[in-house]
C-alpha positions in Angstrom: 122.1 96.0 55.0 122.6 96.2 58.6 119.4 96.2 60.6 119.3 98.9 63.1 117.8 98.0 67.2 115.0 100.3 67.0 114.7 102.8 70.1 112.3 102.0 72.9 109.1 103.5 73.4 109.8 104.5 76.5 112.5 103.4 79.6 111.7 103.3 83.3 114.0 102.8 86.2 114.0 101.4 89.5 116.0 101.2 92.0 116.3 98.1 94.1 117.3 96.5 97.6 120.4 95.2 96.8 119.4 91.4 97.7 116.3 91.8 95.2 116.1 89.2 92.9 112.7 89.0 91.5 112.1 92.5 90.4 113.9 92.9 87.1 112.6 89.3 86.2 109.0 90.4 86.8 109.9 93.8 85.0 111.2 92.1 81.9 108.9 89.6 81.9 105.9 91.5 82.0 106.5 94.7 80.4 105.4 95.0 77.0 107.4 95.0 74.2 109.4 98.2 73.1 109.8 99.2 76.3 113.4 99.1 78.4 112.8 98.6 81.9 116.6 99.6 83.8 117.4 99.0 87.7 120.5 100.5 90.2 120.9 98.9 93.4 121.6 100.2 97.2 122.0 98.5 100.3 119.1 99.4 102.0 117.5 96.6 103.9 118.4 93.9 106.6 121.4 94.8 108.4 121.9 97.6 106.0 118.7 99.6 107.0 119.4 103.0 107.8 117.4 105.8 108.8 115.2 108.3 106.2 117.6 111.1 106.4 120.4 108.6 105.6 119.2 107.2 103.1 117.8 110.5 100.9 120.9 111.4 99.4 122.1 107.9 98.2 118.2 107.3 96.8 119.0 110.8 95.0 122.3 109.7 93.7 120.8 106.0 92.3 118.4 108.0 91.0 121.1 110.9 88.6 122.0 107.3 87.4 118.9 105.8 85.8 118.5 109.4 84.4 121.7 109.2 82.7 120.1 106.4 80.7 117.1 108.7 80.3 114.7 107.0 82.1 111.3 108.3 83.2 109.6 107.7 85.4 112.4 106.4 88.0 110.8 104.4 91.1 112.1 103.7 94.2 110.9 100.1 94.3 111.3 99.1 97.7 108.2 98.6 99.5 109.1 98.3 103.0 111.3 101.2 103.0 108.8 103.1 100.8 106.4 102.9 104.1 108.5 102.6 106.8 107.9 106.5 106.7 104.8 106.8 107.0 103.4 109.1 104.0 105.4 112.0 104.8 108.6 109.9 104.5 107.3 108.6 101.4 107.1 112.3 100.2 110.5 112.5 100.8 111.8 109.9 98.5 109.6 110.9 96.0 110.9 114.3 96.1 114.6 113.6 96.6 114.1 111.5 93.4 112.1 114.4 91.4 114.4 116.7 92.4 117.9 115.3 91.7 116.6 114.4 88.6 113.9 116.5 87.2 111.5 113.3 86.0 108.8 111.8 86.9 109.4 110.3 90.2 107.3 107.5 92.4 108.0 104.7 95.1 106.3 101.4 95.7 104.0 102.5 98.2 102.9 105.4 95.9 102.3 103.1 93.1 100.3 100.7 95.6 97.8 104.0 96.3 97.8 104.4 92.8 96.7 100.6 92.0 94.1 100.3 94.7 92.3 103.9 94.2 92.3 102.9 90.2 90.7 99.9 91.2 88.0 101.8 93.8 89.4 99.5 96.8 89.4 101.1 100.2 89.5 97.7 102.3 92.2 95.3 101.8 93.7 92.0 103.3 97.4 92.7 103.0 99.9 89.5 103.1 103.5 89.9 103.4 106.8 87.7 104.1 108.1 90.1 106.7 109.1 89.8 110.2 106.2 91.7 112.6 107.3 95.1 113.1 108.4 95.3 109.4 104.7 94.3 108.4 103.1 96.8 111.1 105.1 99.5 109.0 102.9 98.9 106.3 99.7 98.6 108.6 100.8 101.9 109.8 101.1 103.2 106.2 97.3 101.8 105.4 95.6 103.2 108.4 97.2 106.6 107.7 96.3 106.1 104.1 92.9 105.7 105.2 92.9 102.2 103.9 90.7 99.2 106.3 92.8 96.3 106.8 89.8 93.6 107.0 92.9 90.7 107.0 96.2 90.2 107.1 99.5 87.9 107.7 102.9 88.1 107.6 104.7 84.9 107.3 108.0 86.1 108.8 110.6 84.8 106.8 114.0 84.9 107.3 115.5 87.2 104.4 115.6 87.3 100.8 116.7 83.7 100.1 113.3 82.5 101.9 111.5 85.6 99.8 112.8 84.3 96.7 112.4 80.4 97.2 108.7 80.9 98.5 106.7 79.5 95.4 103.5 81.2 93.9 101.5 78.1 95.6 102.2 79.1 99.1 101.1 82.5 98.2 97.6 81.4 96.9 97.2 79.0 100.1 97.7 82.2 102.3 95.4 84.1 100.3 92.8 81.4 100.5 93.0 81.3 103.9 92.5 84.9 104.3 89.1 85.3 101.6 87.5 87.8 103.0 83.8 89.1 102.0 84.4 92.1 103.0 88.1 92.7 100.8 88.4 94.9 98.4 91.2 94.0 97.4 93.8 91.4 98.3 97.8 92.7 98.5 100.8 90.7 98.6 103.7 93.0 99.8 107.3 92.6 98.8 109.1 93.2 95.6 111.3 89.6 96.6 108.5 87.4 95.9 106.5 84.9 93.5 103.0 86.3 93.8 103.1 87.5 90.6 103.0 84.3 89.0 99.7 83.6 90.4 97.6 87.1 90.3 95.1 85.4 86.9 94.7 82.2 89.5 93.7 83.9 92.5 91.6 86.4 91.5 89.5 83.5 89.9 90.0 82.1 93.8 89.0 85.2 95.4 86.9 87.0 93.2 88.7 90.1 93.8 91.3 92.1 92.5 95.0 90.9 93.6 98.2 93.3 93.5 101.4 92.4 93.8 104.6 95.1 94.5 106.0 94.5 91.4 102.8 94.5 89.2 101.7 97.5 90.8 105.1 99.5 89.8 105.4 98.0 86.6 101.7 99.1 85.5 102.2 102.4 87.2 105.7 102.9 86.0 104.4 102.3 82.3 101.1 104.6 82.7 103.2 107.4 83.9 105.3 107.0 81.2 102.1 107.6 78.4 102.1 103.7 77.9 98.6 102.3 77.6 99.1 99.2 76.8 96.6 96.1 78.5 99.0 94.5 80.6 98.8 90.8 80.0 99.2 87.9 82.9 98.5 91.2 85.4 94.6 90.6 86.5 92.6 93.4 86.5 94.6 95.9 87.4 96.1 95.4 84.2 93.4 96.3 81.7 92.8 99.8 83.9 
């Protein structure tokens, strides 16, 4: 007898930076089993960034595609361009997804929100690989948010290959560096990097919840989609 592949519980979809290597890695890694994580790609950061209004319908048209393959929810996982914005612009994407679509729709910056209100954290030291101006998007985002910044960083790497190659250890010296009493919370930004790897060992460091871009979508992807499984390797945010 021929054994049949049973169908998933349930499928999400993201869609990606182009240059992203790290998301459907983390994704497949950390998602339980029975469920079918799916990603599309646009060119949307570097010396492909384009303005909101640009960039709408093309986020609209990656999304049609991950609903062909019946995902839901679909997430624009991008989290500079999720907060570039401001809320508003985050709104946008949201709804351009939502509505081409007709599913559940989120971005990285919503699922962030999500994480930290989930985890009752209203200040935050926020850690990121980016250039200046791209980090002060996403203090921007925070303070409009109504979220303290008590610390922060951005190492200013030079593009995804730097991203990618920075290891987990780096990303727990930063953090260490940064302990602050007063933190909430502790977020490394970016859906390019290893800070994943490392959430179990520095919340032991800090004491404190850590999120991560791509743990924060992958835990709200899967709660959005009824899944309520504990989330293993994903600190505390993952048992929520």
């Amino acid at each position: 007898m021929t054994a049949e592949t049973p169908l998933p519980r349930a499928r999400y979809g993201m869609i990606l930076p182009s240059s992203n290597r790290m998301a459907e890695i983390h994704a497949n890694r950390f998602t339980p089993p029975g469920i079918a994580p799916y990603a599309t790609r646009l060119r949307m950061t570097g010396s492909h960034f384009m303005p909101l209004d640009e960039l709408l319908p093309k986020v609209a048209e990656a999304s049609e595609l991950l609903a062909d393959a019946k995902c839901d929810p679909v997430v624009f996982h991008c989290t500079a361009n999720s907060m570039a914005s401001g809320m508003d612009g985050e709104k946008r994407i949201t709804d351009a997804i939502a509505e081409a679509t007709g599913v559940q729709a989120t971005t990285t910056a919503a699922a962030t929100m999500a994480a930290l209100e989930a985890l009752d954290a209203r200040r935050i030291v926020l850690v990121s690989p980016y250039v200046r101006k791209t980090h002060e998007h996403e203090l921007n985002f925070m303070a409009e948010a109504w979220i303290e910044v008590v610390g922060e960083r951005n190492l200013g790497l030079n593009g995804s290959d730097a991203y990618c190659s920075t290891p987990p250890a780096k990303w727990i010296e930063v953090l260490r560096d940064l302990k602050n009493d007063r933190a909430d919370a502790y977020f490394a930004s970016c859906a390019n990097i290893t800070a994943i790897d490392a959430i179990d060992e520095m919340e032991e460091m800090l004491g404190k919840p850590v999120l991560t871009s791509n743990q924060v979508v992958i835990w709200q992807a899967l709660r959005m989609a009824g899944i309520g499984d504990a989330l293993l390797g994903l600190g505390r945010l993952g048992k929520i």
